[in-house]
DRENLUMPA-389725 format. One line per 4 residues: number of its first residue (from 1); for each residue x, y, z of N, C-alpha, C. Coordinates in steps of 0.02 Angstrom, whole numbers. Example, Ala and Ser with C-alpha at 12.3 -4.5 7.8 and 13.67 -1.06 7.14 Angstrom:
BEGIN
1) 660 -284 390 615 -225 390 660 -165 390; 642 -112 354 684 -53 357 645 2 394
END
This chain:
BEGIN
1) -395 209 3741 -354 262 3767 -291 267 3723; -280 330 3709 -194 334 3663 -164 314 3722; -101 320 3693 -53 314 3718 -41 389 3751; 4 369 3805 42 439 3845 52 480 3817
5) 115 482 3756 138 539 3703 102 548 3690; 54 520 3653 -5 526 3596 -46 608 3629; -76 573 3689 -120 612 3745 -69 679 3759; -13 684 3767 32 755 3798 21 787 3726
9) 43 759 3639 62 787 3592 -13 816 3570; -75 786 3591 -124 815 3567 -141 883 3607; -143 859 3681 -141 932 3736 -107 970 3701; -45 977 3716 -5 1036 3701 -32 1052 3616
13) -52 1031 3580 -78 1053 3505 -142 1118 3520; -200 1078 3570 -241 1113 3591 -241 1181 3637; -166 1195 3652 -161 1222 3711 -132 1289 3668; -77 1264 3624 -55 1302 3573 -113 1328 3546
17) -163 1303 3493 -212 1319 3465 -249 1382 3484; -276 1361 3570 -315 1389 3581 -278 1467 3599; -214 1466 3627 -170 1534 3623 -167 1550 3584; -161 1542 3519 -151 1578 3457 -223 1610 3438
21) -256 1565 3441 -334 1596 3434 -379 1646 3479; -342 1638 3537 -348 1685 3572 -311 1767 3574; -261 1757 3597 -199 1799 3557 -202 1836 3501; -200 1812 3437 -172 1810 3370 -266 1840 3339
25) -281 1767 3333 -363 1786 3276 -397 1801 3292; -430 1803 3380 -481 1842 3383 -476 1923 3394; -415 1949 3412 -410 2027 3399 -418 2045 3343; -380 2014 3308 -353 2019 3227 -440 2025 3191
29) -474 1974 3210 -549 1967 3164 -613 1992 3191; -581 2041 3259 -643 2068 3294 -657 2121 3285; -725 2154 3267 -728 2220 3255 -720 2283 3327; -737 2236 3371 -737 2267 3437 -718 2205 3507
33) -681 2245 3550 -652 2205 3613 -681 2153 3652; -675 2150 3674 -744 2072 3735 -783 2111 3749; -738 2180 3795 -795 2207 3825 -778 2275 3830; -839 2315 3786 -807 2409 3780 -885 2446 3781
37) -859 2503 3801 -924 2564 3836 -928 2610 3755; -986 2609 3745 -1021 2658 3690 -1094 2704 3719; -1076 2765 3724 -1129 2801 3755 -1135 2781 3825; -1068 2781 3872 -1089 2779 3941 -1141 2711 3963
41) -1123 2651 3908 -1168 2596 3921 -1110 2522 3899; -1086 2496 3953 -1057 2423 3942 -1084 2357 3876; -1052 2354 3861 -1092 2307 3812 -1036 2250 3790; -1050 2191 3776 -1027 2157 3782 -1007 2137 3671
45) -924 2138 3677 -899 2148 3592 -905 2079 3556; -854 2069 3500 -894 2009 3463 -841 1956 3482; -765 1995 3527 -731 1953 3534 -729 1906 3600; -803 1939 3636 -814 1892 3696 -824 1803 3689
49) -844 1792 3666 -894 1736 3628 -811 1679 3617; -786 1701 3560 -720 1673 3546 -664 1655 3604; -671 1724 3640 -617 1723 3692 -620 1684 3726; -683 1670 3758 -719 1625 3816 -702 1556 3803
53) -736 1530 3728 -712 1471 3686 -632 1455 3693; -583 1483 3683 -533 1499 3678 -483 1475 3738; -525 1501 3783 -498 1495 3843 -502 1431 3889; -583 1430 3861 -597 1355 3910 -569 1307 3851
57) -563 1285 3800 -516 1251 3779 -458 1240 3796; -399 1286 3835 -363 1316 3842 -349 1270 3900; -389 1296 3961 -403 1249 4027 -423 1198 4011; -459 1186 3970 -463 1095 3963 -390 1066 3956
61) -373 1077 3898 -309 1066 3876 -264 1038 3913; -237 1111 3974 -217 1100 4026 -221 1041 4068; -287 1042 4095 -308 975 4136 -287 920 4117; -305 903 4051 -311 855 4013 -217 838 4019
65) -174 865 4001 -76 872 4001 -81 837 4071; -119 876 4123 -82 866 4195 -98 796 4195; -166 775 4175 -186 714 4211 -156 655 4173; -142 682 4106 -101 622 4071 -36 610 4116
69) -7 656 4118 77 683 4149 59 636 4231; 24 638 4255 10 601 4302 -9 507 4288; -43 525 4244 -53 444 4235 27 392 4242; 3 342 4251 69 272 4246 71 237 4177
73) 161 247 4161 173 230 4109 139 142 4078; 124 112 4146 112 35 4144 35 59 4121; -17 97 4121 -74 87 4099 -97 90 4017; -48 124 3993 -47 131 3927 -69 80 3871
77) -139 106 3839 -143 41 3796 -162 91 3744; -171 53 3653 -174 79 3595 -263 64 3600; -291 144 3567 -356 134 3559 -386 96 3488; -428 51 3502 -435 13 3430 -475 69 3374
81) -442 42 3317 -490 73 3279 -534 33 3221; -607 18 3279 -610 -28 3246 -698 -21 3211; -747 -56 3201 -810 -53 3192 -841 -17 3251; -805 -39 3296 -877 -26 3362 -834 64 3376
85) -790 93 3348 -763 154 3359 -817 193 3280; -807 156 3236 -857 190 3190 -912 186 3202; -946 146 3255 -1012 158 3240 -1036 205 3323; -992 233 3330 -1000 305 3372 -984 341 3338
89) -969 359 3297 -934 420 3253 -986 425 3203; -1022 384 3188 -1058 401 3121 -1111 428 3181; -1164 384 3218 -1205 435 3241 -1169 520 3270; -1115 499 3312 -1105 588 3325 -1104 614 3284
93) -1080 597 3230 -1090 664 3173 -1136 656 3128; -1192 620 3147 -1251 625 3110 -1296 668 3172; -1305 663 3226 -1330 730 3284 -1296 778 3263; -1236 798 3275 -1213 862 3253 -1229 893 3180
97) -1234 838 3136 -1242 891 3046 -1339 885 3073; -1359 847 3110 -1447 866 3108 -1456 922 3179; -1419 913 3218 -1442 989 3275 -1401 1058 3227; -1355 1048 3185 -1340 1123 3128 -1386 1140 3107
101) -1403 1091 3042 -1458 1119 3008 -1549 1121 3068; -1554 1094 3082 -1598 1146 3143 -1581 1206 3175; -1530 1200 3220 -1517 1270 3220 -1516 1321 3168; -1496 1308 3107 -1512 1370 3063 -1559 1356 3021
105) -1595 1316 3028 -1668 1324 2985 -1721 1312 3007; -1712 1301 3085 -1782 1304 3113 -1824 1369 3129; -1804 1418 3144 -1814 1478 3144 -1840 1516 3079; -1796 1483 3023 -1833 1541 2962 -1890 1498 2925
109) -1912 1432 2954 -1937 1396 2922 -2009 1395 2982; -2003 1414 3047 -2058 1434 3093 -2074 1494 3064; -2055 1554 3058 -2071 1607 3039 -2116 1626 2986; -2060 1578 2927 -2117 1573 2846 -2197 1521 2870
113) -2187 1476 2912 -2255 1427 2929 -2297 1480 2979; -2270 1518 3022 -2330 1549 3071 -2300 1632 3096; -2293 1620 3043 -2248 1701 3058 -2307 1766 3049; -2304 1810 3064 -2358 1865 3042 -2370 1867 2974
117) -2419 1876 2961 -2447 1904 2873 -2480 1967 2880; -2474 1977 2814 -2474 2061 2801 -2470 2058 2749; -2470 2141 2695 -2468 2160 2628 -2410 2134 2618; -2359 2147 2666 -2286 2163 2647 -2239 2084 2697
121) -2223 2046 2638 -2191 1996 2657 -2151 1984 2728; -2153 1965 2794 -2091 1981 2824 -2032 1941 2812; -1962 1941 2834 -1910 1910 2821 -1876 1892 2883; -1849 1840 2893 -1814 1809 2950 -1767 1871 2990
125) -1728 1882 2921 -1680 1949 2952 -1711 2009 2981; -1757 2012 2956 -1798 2081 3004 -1828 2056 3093; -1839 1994 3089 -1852 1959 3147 -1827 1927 3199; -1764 1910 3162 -1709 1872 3190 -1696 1899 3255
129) -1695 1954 3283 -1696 1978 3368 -1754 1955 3416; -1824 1956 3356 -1885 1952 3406 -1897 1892 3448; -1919 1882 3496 -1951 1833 3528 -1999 1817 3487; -2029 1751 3457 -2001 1685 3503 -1952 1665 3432
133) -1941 1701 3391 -1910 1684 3337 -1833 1665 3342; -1791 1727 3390 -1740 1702 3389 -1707 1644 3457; -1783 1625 3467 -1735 1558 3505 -1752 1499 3476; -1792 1504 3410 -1834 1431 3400 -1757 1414 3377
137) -1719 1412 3330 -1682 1361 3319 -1628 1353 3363; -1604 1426 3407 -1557 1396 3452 -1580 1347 3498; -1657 1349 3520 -1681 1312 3569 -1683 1215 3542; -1687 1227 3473 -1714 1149 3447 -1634 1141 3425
141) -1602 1163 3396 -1542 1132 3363 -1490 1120 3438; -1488 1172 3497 -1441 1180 3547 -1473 1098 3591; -1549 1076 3633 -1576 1041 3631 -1552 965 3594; -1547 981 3524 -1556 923 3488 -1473 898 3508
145) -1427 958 3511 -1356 939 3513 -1345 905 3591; -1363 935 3637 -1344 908 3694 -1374 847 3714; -1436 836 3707 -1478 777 3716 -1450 715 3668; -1458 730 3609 -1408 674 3561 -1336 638 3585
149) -1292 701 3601 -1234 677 3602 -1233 650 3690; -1268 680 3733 -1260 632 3790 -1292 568 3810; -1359 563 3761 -1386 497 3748 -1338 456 3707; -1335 484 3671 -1252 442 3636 -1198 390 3700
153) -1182 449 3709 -1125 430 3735 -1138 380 3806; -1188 373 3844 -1222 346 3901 -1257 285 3867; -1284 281 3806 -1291 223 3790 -1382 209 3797; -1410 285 3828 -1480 255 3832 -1509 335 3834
157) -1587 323 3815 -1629 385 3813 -1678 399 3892; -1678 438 3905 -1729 456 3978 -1756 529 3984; -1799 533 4029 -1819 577 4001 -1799 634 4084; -1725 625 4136 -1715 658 4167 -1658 694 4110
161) -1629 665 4054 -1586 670 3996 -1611 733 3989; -1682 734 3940 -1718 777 3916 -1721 844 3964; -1760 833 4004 -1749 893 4034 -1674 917 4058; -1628 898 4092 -1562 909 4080 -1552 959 4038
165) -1562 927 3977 -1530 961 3896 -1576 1015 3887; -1631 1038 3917 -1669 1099 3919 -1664 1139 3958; -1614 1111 4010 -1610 1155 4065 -1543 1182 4048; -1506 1149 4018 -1439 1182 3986 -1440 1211 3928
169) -1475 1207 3881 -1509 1276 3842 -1529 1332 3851; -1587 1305 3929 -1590 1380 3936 -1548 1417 3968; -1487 1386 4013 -1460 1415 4040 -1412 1471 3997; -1407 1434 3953 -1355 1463 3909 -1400 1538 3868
173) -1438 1519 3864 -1485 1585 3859 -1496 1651 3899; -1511 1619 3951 -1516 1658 3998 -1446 1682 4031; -1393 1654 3998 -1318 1687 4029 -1296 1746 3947; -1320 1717 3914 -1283 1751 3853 -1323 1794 3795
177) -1410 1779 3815 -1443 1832 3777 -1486 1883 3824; -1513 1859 3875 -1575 1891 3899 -1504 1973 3947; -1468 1958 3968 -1438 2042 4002 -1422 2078 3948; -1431 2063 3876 -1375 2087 3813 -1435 2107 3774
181) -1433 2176 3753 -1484 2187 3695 -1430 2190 3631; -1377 2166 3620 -1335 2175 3581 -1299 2149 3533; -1329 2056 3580 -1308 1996 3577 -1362 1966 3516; -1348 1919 3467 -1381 1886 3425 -1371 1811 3432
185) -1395 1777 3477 -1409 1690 3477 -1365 1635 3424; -1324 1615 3404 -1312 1595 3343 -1369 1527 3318; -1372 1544 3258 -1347 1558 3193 -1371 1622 3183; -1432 1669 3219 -1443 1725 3197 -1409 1796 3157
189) -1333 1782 3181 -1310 1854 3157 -1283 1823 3087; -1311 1773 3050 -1265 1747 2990 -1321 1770 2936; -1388 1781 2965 -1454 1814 2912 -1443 1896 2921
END
């Protein structure tokens, strides 16, 4: 555990952050609002996505100030930094750089293995909307991220884990692509 200061000076960093990014860069870098009507039809803009991010950082943040601000000055101890702190850090960020590159190359790399054939080559980018294409890598890289890092962090593999981490994939699917014909899964809108 940091220390008290440590814990308030990082909140308030995050809290700042996430206002400015909210505020400041996502108007500034959005081509369109969270949420604006084209042809008498709601649709959801590119600055939704960010904002949301933005925000719940924002409220974390928050929480995170109050409950330090609440804690007792007598509990305060320095977090070690030691072997057994590196050897959580190297796997988390060995799940995270391997659920990335799945997420963005499982999809164009299903497509080229079982994708339609024809005279005329197809290309990820022409596909990238279709079912089942644009969920293979959000489904395996999003999957690979949540299941990794909470097996991680719990210390063991199971398989109520597994499903868990599928059921929070799809949820996230089913909140942020299936009402949206407008919406692109990430990594999709980067092809």
């Amino acid at each position: 555990m940091l220390s008290r200061r440590n814990e308030v000076w990082i909140a308030l960093l995050c809290i700042v952050a996430a206002l400015v990014t909210a505020m400041v860069w996502v108007p500034l870098d959005s081509e369109t609002p969270p949420i604006y009507t084209f042809r008498r039809q709601i649709n959801i803009g590119d600055a939704m996505l960010p904002l949301v991010s933005a925000t719940g950082i924002a409220i974390c943040a928050v929480i995170h100030l109050l409950l330090t601000l609440r804690r007792e000055p007598a509990t305060e101890r320095s977090a070690p930094l030691d072997i057994h702190t590196g050897s959580f850090f190297l796997p988390f960020a060995a799940i995270m750089l391997v659920s990335c590159m799945l997420m963005y190359w499982a999809g164009p790399i299903a497509l080229a293995l079982f994708g339609p054939t024809g005279e005329e080559a197809v290309t990820y980018r022409q596909m990238r909307a279709a079912f089942p294409w644009k969920y293979i890598g959000y489904g395996l890289g999003g999957f690979t991220m949540v299941f990794g890092v909470t097996s991680l962090i719990e210390g063991r593999i199971s398989a109520s884990r597994a499903l868990t981490s599928m059921l929070a994939v799809l949820a996230l699917i089913l909140v942020f692509d299936v009402p949206f014909d407008t919406i692109l899964l990430p990594p999709n809108g980067d092809y």
